[in-house]
N, CA, C, O and CB atoms as a CASP TS submission, in Angstrom:
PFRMAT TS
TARGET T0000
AUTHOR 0000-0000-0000
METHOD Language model
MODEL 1
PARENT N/A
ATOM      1  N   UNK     1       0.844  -1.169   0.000  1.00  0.00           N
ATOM      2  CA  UNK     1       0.000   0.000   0.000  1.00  0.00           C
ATOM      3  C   UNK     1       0.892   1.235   0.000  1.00  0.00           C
ATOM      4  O   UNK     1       1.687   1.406   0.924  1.00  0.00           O
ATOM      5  CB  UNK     1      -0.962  -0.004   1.215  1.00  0.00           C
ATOM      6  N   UNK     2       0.773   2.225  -1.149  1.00  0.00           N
ATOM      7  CA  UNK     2       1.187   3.368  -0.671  1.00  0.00           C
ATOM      8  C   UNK     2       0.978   4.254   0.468  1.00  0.00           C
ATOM      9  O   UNK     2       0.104   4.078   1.317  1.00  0.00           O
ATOM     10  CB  UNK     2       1.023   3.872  -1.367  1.00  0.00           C
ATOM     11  N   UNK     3       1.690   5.068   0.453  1.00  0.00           N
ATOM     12  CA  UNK     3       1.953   6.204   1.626  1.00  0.00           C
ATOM     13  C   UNK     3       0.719   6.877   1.781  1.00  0.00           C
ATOM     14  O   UNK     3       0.039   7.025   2.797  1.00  0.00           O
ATOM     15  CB  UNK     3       3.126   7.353   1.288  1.00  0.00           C
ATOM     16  N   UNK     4       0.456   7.419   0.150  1.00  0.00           N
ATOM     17  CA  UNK     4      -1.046   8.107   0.016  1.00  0.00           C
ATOM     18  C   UNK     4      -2.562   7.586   0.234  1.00  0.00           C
ATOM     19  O   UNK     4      -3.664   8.127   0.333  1.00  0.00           O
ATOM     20  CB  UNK     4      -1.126   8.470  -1.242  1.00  0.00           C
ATOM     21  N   UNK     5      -2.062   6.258   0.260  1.00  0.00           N
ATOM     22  CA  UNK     5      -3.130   5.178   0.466  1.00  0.00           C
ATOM     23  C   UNK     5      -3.647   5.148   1.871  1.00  0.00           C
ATOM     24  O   UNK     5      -4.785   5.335   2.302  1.00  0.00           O
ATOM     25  CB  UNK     5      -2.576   3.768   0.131  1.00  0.00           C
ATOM     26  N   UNK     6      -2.407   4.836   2.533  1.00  0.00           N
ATOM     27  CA  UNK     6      -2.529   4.529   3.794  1.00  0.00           C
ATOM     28  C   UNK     6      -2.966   5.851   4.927  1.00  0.00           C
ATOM     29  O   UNK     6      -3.053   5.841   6.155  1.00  0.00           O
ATOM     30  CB  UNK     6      -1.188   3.879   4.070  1.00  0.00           C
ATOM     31  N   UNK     7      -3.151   6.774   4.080  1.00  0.00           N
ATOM     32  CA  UNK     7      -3.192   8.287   4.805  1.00  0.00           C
ATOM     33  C   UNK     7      -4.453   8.559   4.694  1.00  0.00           C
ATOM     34  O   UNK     7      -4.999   9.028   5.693  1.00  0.00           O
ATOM     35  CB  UNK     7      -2.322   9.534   4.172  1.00  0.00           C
ATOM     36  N   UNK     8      -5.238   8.350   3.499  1.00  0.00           N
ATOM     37  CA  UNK     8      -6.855   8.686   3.422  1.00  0.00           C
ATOM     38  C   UNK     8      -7.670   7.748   4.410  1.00  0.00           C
ATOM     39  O   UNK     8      -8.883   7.793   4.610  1.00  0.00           O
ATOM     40  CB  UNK     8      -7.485   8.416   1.800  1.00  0.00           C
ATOM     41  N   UNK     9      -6.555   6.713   5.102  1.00  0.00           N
ATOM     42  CA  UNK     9      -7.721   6.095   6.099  1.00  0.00           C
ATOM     43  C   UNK     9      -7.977   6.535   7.399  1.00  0.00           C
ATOM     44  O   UNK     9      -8.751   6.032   8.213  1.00  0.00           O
ATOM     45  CB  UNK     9      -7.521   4.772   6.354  1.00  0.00           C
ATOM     46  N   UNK    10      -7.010   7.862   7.569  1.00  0.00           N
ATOM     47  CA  UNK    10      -6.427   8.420   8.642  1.00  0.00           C
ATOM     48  C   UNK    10      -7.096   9.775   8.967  1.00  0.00           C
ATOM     49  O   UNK    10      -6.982  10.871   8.416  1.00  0.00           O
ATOM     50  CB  UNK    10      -4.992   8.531   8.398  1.00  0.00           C
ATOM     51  N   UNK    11      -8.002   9.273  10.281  1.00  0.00           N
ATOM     52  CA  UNK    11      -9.401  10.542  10.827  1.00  0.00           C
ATOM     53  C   UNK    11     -10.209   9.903  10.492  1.00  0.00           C
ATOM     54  O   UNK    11     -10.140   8.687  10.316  1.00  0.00           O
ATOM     55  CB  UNK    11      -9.714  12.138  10.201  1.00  0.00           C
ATOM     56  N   UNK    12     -11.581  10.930  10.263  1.00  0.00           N
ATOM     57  CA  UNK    12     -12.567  10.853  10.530  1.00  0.00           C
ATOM     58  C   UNK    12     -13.181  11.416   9.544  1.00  0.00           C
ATOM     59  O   UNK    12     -12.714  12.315   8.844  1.00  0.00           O
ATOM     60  CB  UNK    12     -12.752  11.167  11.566  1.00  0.00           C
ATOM     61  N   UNK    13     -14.806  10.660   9.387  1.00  0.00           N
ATOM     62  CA  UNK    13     -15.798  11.249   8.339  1.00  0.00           C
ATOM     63  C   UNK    13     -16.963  11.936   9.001  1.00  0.00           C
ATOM     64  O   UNK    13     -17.478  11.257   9.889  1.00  0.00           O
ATOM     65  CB  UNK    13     -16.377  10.120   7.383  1.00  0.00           C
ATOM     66  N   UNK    14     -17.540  13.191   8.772  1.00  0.00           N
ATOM     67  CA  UNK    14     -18.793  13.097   9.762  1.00  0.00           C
ATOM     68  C   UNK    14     -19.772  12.463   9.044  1.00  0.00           C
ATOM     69  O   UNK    14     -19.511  11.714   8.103  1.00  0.00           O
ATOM     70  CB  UNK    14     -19.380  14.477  10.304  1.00  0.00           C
ATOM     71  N   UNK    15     -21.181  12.778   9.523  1.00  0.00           N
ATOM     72  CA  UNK    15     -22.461  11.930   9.682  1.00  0.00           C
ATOM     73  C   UNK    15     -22.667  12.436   8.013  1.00  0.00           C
ATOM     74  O   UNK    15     -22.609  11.510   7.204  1.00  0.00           O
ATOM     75  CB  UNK    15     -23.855  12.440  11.155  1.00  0.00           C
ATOM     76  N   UNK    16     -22.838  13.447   7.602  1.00  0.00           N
ATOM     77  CA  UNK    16     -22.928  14.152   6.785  1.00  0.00           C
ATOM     78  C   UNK    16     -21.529  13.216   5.130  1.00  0.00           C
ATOM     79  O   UNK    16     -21.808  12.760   4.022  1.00  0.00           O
ATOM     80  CB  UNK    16     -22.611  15.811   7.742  1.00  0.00           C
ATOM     81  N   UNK    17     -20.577  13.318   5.656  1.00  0.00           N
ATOM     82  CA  UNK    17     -19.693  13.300   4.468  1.00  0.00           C
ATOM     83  C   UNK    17     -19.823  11.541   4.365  1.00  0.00           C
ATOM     84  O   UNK    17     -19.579  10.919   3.331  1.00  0.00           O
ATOM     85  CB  UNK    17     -17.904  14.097   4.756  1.00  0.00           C
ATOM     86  N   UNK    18     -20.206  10.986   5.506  1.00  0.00           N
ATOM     87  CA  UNK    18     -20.505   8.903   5.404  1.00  0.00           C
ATOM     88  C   UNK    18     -21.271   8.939   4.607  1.00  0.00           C
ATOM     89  O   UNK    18     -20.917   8.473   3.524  1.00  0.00           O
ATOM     90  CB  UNK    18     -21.231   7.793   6.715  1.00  0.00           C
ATOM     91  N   UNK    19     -23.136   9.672   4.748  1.00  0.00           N
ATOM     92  CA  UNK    19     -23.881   9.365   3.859  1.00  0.00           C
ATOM     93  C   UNK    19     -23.927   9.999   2.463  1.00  0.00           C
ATOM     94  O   UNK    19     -24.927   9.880   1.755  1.00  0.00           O
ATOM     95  CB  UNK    19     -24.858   9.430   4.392  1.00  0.00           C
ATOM     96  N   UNK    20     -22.855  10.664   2.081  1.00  0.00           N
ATOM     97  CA  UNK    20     -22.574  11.102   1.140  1.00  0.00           C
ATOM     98  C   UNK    20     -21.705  10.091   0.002  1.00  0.00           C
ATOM     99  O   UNK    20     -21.727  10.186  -1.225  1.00  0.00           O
ATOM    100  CB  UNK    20     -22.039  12.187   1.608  1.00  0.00           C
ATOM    101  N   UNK    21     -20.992   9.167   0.794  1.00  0.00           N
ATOM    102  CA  UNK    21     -20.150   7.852   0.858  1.00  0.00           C
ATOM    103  C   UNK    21     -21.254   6.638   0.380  1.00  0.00           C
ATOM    104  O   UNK    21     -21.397   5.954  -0.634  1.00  0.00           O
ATOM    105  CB  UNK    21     -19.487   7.569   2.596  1.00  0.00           C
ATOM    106  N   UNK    22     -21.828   6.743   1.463  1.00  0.00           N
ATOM    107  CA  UNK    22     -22.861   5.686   1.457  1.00  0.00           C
ATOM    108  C   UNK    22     -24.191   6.204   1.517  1.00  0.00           C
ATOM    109  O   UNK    22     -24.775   6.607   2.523  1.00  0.00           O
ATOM    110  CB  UNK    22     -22.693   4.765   2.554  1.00  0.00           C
ATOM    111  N   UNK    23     -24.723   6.142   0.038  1.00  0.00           N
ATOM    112  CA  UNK    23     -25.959   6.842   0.492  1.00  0.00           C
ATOM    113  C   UNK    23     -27.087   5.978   0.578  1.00  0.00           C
ATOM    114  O   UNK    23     -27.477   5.329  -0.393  1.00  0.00           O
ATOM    115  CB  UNK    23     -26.315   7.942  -0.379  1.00  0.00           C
ATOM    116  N   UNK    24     -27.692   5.936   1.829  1.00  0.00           N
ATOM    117  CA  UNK    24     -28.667   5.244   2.459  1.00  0.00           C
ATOM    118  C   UNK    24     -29.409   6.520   3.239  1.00  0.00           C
ATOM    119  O   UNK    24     -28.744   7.550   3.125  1.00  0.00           O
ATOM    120  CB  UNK    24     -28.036   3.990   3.420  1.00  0.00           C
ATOM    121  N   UNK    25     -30.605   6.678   3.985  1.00  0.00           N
ATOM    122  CA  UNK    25     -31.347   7.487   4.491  1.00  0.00           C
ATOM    123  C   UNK    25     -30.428   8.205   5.811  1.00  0.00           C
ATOM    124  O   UNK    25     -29.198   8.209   5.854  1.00  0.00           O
ATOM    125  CB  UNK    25     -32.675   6.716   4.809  1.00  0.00           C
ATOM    126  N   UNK    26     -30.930   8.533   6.386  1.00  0.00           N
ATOM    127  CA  UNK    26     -30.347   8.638   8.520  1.00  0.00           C
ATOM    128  C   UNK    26     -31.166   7.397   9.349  1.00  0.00           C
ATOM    129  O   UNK    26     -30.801   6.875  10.402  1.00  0.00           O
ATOM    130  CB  UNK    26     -31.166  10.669   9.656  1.00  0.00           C
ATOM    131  N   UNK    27     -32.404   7.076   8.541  1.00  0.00           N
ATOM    132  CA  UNK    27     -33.141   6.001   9.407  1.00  0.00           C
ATOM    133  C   UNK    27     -32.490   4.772   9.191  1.00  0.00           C
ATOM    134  O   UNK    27     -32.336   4.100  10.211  1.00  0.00           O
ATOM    135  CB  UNK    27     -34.667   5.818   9.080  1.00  0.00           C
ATOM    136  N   UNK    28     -31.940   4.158   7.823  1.00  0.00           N
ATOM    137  CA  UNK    28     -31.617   3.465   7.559  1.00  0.00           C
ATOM    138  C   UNK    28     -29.894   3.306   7.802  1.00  0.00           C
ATOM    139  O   UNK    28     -29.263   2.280   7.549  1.00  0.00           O
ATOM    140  CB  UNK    28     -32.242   3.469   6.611  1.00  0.00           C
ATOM    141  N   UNK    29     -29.390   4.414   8.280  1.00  0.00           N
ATOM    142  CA  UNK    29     -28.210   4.573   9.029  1.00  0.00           C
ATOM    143  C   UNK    29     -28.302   3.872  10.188  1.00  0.00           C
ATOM    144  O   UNK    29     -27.463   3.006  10.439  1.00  0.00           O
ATOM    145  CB  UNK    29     -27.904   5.879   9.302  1.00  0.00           C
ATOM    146  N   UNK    30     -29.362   4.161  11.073  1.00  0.00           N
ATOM    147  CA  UNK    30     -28.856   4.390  12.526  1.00  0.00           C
ATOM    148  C   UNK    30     -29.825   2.627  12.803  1.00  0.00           C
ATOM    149  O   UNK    30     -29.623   1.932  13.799  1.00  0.00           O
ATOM    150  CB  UNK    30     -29.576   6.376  13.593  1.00  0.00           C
ATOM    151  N   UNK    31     -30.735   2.277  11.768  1.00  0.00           N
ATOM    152  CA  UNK    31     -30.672   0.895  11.951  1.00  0.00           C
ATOM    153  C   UNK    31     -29.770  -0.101  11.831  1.00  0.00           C
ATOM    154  O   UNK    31     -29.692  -1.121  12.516  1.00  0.00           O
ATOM    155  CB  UNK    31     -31.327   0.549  11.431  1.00  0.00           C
ATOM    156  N   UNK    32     -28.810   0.385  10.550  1.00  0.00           N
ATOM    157  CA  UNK    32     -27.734  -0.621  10.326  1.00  0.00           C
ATOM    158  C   UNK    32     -26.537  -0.739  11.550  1.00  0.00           C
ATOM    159  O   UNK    32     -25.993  -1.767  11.953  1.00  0.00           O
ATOM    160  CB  UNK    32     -27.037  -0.205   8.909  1.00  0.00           C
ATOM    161  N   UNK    33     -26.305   0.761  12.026  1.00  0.00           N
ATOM    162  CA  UNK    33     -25.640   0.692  13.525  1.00  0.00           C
ATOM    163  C   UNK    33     -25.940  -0.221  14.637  1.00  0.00           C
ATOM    164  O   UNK    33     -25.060  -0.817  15.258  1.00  0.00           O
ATOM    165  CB  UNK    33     -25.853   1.841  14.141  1.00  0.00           C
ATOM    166  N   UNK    34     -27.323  -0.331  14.899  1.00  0.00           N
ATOM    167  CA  UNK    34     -27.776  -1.098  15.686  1.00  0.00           C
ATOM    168  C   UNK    34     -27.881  -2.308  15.609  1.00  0.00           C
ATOM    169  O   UNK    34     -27.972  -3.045  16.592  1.00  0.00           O
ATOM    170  CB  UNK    34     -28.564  -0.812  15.901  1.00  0.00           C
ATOM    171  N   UNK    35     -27.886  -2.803  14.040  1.00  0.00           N
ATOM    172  CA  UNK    35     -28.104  -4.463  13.915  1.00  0.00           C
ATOM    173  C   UNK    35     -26.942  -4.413  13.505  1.00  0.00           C
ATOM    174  O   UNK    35     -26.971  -4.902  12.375  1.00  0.00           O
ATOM    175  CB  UNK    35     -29.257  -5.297  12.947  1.00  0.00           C
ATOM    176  N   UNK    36     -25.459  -3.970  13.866  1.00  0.00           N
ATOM    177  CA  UNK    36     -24.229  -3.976  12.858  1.00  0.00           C
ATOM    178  C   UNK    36     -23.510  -4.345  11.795  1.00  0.00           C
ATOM    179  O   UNK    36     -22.466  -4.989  11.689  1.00  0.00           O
ATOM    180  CB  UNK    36     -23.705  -4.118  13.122  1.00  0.00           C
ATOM    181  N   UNK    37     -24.502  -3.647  10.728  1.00  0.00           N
ATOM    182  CA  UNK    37     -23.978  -3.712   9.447  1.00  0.00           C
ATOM    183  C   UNK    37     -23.360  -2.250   9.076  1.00  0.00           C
ATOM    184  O   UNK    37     -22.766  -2.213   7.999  1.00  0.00           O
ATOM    185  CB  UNK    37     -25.120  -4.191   8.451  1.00  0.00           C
ATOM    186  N   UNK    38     -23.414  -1.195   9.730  1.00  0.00           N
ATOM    187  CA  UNK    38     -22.624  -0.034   9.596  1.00  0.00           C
ATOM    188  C   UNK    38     -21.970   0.013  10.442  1.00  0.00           C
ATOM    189  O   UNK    38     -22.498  -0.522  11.417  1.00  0.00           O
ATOM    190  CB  UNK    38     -23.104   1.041   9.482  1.00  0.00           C
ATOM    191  N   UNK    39     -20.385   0.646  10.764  1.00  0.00           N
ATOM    192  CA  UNK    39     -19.843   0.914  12.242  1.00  0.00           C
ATOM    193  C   UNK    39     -20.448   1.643  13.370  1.00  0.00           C
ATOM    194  O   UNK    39     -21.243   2.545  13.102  1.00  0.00           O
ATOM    195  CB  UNK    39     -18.757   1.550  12.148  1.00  0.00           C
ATOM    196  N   UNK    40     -20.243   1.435  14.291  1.00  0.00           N
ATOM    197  CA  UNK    40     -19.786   2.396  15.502  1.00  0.00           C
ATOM    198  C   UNK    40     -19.205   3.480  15.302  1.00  0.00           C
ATOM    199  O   UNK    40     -17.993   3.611  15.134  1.00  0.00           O
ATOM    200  CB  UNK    40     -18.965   1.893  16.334  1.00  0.00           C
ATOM    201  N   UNK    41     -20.826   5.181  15.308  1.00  0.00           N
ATOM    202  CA  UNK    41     -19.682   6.083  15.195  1.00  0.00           C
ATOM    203  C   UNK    41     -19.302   6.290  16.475  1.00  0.00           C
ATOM    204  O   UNK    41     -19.621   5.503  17.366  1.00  0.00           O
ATOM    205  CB  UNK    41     -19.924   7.362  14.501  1.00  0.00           C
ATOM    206  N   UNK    42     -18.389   7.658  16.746  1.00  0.00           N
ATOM    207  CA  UNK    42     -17.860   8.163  17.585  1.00  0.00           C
ATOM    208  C   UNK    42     -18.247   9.502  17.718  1.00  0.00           C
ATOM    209  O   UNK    42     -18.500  10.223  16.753  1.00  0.00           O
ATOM    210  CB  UNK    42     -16.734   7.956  17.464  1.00  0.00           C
ATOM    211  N   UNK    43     -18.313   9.953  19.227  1.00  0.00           N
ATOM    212  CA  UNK    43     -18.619  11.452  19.637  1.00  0.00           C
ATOM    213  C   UNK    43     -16.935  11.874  19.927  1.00  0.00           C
ATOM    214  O   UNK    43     -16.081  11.319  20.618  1.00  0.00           O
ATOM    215  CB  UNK    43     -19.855  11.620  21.260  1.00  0.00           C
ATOM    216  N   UNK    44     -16.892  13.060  19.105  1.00  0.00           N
ATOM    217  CA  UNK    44     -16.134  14.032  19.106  1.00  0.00           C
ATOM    218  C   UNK    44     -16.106  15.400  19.782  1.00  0.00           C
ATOM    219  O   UNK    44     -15.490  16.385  19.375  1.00  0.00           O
ATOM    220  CB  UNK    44     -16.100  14.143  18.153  1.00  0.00           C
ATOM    221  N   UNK    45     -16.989  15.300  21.056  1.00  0.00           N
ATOM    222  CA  UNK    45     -17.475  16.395  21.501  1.00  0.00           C
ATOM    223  C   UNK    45     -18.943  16.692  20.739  1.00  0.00           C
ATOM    224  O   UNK    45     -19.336  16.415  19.606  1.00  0.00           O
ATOM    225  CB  UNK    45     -16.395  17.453  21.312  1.00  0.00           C
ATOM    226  N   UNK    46     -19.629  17.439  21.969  1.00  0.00           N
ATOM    227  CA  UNK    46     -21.111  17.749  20.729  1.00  0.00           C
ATOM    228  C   UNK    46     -22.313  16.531  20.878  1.00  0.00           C
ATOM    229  O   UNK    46     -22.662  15.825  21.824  1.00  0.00           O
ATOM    230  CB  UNK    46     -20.449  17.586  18.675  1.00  0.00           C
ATOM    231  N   UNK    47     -22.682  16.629  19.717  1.00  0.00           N
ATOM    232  CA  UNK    47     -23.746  15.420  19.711  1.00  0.00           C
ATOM    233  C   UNK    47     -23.618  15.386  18.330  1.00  0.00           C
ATOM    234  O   UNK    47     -24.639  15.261  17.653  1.00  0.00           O
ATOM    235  CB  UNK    47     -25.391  15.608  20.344  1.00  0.00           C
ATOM    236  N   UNK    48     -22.378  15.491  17.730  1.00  0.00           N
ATOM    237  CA  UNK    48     -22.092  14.930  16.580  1.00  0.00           C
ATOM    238  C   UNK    48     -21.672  13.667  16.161  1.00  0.00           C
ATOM    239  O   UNK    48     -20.626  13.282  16.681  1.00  0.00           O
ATOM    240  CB  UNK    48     -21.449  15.505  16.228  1.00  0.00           C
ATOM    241  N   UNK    49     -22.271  12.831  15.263  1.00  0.00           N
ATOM    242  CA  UNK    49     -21.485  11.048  15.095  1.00  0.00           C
ATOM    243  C   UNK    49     -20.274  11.685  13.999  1.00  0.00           C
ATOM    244  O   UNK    49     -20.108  12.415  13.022  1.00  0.00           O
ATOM    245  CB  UNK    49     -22.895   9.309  14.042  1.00  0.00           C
ATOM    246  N   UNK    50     -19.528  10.720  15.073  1.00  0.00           N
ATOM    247  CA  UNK    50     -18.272  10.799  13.286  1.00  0.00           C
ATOM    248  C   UNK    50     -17.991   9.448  12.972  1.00  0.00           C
ATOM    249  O   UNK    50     -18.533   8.558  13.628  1.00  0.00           O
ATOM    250  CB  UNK    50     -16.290  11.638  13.441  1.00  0.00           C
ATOM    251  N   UNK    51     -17.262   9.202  12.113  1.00  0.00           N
ATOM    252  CA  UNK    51     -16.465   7.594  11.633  1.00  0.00           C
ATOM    253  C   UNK    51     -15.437   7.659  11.174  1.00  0.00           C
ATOM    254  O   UNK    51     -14.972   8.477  10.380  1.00  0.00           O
ATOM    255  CB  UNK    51     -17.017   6.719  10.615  1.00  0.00           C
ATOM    256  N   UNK    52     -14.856   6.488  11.814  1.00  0.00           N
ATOM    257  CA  UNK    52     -13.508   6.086  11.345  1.00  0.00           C
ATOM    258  C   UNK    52     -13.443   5.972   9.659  1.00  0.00           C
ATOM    259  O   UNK    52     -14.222   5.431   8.873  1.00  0.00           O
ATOM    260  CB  UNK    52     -13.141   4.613  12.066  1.00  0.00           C
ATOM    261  N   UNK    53     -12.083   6.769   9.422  1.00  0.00           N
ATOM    262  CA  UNK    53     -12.309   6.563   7.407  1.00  0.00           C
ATOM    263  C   UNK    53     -11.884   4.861   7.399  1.00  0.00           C
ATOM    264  O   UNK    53     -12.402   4.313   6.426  1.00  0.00           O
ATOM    265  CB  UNK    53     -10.670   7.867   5.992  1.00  0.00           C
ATOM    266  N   UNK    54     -11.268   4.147   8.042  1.00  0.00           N
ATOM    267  CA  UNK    54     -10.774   3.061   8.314  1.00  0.00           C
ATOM    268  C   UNK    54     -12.041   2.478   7.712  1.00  0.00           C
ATOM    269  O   UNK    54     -12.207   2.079   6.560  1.00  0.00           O
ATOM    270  CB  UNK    54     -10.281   2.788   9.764  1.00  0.00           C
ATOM    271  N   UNK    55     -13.103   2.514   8.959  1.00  0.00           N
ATOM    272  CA  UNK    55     -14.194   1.557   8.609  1.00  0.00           C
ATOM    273  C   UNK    55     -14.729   1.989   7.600  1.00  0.00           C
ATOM    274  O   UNK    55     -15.199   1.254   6.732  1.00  0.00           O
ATOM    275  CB  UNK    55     -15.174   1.313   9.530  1.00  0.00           C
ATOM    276  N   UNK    56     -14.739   3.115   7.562  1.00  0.00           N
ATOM    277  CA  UNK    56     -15.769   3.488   6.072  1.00  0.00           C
ATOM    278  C   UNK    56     -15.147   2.872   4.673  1.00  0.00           C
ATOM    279  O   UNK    56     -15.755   2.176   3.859  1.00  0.00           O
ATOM    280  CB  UNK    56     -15.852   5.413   5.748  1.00  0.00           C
ATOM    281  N   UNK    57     -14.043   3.227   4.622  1.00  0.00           N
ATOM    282  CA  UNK    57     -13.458   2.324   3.192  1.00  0.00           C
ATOM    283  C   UNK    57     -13.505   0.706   3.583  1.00  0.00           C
ATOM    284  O   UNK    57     -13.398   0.053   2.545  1.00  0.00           O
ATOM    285  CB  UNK    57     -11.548   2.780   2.745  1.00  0.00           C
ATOM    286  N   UNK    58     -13.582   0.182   4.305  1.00  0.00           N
ATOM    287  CA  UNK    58     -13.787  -1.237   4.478  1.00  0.00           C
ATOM    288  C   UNK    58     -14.792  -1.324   4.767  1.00  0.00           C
ATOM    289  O   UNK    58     -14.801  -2.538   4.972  1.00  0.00           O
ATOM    290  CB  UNK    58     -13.128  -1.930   5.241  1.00  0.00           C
ATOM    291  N   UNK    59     -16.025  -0.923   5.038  1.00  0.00           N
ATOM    292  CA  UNK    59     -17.607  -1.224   4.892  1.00  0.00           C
ATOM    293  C   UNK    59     -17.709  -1.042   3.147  1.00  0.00           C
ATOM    294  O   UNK    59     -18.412  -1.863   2.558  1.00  0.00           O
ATOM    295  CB  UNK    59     -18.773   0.107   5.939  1.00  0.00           C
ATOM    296  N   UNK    60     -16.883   0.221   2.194  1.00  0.00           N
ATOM    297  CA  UNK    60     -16.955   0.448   0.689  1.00  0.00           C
ATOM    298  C   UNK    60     -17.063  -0.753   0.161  1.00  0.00           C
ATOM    299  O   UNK    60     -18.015  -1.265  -0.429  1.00  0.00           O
ATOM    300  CB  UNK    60     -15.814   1.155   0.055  1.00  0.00           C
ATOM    301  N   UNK    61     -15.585  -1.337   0.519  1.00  0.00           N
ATOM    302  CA  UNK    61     -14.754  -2.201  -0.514  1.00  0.00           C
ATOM    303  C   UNK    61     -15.317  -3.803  -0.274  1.00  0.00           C
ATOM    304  O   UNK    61     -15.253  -4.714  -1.099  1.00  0.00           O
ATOM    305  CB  UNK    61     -12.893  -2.049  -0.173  1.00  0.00           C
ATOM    306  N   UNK    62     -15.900  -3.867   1.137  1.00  0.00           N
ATOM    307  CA  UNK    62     -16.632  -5.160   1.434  1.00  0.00           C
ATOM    308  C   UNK    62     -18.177  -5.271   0.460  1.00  0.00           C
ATOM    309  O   UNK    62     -18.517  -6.243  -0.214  1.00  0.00           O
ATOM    310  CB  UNK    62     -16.965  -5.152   3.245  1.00  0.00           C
ATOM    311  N   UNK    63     -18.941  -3.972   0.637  1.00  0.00           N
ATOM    312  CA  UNK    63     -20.206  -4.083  -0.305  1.00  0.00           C
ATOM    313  C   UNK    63     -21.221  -4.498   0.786  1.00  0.00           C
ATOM    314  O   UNK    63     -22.357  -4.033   0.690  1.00  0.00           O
ATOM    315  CB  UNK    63     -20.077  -5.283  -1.669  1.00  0.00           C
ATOM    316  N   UNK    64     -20.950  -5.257   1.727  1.00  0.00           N
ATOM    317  CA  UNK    64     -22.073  -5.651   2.420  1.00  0.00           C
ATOM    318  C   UNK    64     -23.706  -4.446   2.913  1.00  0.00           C
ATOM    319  O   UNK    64     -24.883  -4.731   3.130  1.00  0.00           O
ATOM    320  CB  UNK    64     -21.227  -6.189   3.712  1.00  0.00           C
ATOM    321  N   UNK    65     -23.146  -3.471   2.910  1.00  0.00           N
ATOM    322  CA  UNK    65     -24.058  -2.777   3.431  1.00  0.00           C
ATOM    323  C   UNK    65     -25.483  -2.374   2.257  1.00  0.00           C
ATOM    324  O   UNK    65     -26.449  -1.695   2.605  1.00  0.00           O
ATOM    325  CB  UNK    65     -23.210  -1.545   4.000  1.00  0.00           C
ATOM    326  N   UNK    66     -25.333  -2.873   1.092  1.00  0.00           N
ATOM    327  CA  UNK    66     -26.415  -2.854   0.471  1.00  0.00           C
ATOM    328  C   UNK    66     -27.678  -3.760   0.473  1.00  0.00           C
ATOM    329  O   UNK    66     -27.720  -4.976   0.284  1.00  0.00           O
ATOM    330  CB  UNK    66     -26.018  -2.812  -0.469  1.00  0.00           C
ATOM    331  N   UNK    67     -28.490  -3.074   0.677  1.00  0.00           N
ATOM    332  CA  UNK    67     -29.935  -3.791   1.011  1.00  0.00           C
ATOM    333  C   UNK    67     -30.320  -4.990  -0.058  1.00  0.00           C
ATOM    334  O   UNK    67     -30.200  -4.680  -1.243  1.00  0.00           O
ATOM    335  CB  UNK    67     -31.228  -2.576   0.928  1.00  0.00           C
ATOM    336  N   UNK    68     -30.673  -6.039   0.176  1.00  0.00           N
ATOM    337  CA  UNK    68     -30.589  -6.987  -1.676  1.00  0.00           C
ATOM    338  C   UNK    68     -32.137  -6.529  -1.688  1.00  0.00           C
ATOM    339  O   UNK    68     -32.852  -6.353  -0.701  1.00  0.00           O
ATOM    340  CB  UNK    68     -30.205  -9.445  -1.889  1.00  0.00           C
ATOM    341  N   UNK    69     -32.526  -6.358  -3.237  1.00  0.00           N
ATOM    342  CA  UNK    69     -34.017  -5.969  -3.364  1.00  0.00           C
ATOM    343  C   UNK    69     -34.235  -7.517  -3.536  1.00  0.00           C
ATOM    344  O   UNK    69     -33.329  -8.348  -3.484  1.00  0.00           O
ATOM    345  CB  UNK    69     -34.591  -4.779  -4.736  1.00  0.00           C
ATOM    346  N   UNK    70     -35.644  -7.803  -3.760  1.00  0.00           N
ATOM    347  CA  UNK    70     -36.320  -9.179  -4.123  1.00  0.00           C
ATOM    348  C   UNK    70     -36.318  -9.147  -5.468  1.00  0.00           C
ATOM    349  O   UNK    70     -36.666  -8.110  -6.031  1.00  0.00           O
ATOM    350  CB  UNK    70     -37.790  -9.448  -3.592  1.00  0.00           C
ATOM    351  N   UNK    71     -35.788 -10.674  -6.467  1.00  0.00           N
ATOM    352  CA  UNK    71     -35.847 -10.174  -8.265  1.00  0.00           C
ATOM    353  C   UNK    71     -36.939 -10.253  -8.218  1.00  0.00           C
ATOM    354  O   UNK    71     -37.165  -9.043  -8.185  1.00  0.00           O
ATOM    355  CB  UNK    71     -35.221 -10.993  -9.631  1.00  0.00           C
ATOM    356  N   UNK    72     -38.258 -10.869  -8.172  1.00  0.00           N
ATOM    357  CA  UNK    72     -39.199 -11.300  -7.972  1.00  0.00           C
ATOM    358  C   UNK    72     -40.446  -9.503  -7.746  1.00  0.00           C
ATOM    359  O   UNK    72     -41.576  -9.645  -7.279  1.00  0.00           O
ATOM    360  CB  UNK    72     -38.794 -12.496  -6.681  1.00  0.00           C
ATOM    361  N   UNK    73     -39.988  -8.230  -8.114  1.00  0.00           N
ATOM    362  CA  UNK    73     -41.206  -6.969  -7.518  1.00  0.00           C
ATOM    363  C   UNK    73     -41.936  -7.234  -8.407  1.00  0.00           C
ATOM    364  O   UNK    73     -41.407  -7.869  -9.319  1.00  0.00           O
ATOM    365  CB  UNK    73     -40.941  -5.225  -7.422  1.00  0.00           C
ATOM    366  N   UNK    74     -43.639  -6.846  -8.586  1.00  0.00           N
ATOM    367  CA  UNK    74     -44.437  -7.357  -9.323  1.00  0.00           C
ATOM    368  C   UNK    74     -45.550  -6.192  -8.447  1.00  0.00           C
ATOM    369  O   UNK    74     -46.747  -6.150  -8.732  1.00  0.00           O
ATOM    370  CB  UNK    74     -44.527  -9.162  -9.342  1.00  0.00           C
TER
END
């Protein structure tokens, strides 16, 4: 891994720049937190969530966090 690589995983995303990442609702955020398919954010002071860029590019690159539709809508 490069230098530059290894640096964008380094800090934090807020609530705002994740679902911009991952775009899913805030409801559908703060469910996946709870049944853990999104991370654990973190308070930074405030009552702001933030996230690790760590997890966020490895929730990306895994894919899991997408909802499967049914092939079967009718």
């Amino acid at each position: 891994m490069h230098k530059e690589d290894s640096s964008k995983n380094i800090g934090f995303y807020s609530q705002k720049q994740f679902l911009d990442l991952v775009p899913v609702s805030v409801a559908t955020l703060y469910n996946g937190i709870s049944d853990g398919r999104f991370p654990q954010p973190v308070k930074l002071g405030g009552r702001s969530n933030f996230f690790y860029k760590a997890h966020v590019h490895a929730l990306i690159e895994k894919g899991d966090w997408r909802l499967a539709l049914p092939l079967n809508q009718e």
